[in-house]
C-alpha positions in Angstrom: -158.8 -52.0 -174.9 -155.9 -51.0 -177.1 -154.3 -53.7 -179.3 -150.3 -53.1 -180.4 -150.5 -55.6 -183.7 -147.6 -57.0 -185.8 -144.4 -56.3 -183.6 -141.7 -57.7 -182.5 -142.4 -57.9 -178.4 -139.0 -57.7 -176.4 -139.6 -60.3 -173.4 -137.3 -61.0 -170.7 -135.4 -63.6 -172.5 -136.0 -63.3 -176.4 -137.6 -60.9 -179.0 -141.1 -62.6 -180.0 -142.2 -61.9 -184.1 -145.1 -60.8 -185.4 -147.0 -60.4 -181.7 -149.0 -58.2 -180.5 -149.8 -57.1 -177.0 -153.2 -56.5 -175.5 -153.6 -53.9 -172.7 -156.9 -53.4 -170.8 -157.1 -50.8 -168.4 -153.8 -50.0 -168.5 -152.6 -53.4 -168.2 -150.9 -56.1 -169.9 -153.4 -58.7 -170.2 -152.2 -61.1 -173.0 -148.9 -61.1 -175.5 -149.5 -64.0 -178.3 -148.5 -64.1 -181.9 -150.9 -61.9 -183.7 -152.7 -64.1 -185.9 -153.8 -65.8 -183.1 -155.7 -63.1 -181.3 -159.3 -62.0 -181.2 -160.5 -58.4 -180.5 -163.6 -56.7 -180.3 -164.2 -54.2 -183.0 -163.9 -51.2 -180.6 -160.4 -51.6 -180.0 -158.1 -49.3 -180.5 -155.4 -51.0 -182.7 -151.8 -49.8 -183.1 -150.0 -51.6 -185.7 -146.4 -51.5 -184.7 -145.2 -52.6 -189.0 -142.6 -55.0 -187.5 -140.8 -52.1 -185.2 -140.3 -53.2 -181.9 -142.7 -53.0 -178.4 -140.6 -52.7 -175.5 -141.2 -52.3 -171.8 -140.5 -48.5 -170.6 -137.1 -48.1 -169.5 -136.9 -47.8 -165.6 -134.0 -44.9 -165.1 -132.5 -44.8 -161.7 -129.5 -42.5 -161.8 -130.6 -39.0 -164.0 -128.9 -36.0 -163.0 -130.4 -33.8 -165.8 -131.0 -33.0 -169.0 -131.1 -29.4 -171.8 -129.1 -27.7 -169.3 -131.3 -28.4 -166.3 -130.2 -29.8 -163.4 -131.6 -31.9 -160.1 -129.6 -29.5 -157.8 -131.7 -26.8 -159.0 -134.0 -28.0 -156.5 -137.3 -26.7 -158.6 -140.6 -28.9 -159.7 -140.3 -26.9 -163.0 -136.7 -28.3 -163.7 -137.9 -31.6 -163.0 -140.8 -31.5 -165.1 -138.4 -30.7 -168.1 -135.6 -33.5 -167.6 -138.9 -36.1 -166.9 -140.4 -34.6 -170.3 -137.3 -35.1 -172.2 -136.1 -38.7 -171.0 -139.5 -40.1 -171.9 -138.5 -39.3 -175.5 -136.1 -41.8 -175.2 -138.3 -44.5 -173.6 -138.0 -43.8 -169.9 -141.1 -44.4 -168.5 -140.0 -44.1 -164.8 -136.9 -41.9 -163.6 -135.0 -41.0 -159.8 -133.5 -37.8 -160.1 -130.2 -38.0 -158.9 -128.6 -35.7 -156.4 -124.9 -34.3 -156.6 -122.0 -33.8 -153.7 -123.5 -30.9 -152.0 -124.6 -28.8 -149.0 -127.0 -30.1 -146.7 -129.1 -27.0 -147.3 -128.9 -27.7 -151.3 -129.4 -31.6 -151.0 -132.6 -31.1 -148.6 -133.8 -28.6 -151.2 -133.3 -30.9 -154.0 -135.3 -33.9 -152.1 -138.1 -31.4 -151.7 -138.6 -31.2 -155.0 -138.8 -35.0 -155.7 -141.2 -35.4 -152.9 -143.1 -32.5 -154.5 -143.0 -33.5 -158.1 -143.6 -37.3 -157.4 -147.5 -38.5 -158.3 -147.4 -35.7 -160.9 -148.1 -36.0 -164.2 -145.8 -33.8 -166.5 -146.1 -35.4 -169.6 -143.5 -37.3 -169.2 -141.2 -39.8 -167.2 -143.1 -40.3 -163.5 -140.5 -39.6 -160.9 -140.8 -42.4 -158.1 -138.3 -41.6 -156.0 -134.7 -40.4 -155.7 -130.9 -41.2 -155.7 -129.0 -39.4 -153.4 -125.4 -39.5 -154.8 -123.3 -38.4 -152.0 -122.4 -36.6 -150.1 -120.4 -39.9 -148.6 -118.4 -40.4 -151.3 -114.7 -41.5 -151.3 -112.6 -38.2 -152.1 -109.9 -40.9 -153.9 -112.9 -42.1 -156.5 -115.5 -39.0 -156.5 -115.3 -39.3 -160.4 -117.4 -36.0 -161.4 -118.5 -35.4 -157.8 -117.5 -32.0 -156.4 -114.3 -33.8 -154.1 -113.8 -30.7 -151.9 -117.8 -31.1 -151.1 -118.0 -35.0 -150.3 -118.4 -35.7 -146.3 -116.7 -38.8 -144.6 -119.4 -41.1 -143.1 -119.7 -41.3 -139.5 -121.4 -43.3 -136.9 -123.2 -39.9 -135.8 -124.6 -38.7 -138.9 -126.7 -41.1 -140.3 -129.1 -40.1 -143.3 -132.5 -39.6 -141.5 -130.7 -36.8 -139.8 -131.2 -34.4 -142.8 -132.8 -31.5 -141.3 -135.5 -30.0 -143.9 -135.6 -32.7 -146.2 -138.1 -35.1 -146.9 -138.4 -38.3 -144.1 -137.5 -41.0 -145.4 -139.8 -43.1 -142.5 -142.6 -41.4 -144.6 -142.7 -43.3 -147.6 -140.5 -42.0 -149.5 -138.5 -43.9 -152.0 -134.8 -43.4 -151.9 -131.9 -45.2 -153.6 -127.9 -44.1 -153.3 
């Protein structure tokens, strides 16, 4: 049981004082004002001196980070941008594709798929965000424009030859 004492707990609709937040077995199992909870002397206690205890940050579109990149398509690179975003309180992270080739957009899904369950030390990657390459040529904002595909009736996304199936579990947001 670990014990996070005197903090101020961020909930979904207000910032609580002086709580604390009891986690057993990984889970939250009670949030109450601190001076109203009992634990066992074996807890481990972590006394937050009035900082805040937030939930981990849940990051859904993270194309890199210290010069690495998604597109390179490697478990390593991944491993690096999850290791650096949980510095900042990502807990959970898609990578997040660019405009690309096929080729370098099936490679960069293999990747995810591979890294995903991993423990790096850092963010867990649950899935990915394939950004493009249907994007509007008028609004492709940093997108490669030259590279971004018009949409068609024929090509639909489960037709990405290579790349992980998406009928296999895998999560994907875009």
């Amino acid at each position: 049981m670990v014990v996070i004492i005197n903090g101020r707990v961020v909930g979904p609709h207000k910032v609580l004082e002086h709580h604390c937040v009891v986690i057993e077995d990984g889970r939250i199992k009670q949030i109450a004002p601190t001076v109203q909870v009992l634990w066992p002397e074996n807890a481990q206690i972590i006394d937050a001196h009035d900082g805040f205890v937030a939930p981990g940050f849940v990051d859904m579109h993270i194309h890199g980070a210290l010069g690495r990149d998604t597109m390179e398509g490697t478990v390593e690179a991944l491993a690096q941008i999850a290791k650096f975003h949980a510095a900042g309180g990502t807990t959970a992270m898609t990578p997040t594709t660019t405009t690309h080739s096929a080729e370098k957009i099936a490679s960069a899904l293999q990747a995810i798929a591979d890294a995903m369950g991993h423990d790096f030390g850092g963010a867990q990657i649950v899935g990915a965000h394939v950004e493009g390459p249907y994007i509007s040529r008028e609004r492709s904002g940093a997108q490669p424009a030259p590279k971004s595909s018009q949409a068609s009736k024929e090509r639909r996304h489960d037709d990405n030859p290579g790349g992980p199936d998406p009928g296999r579990g895998n999560r994907l947001t875009g």
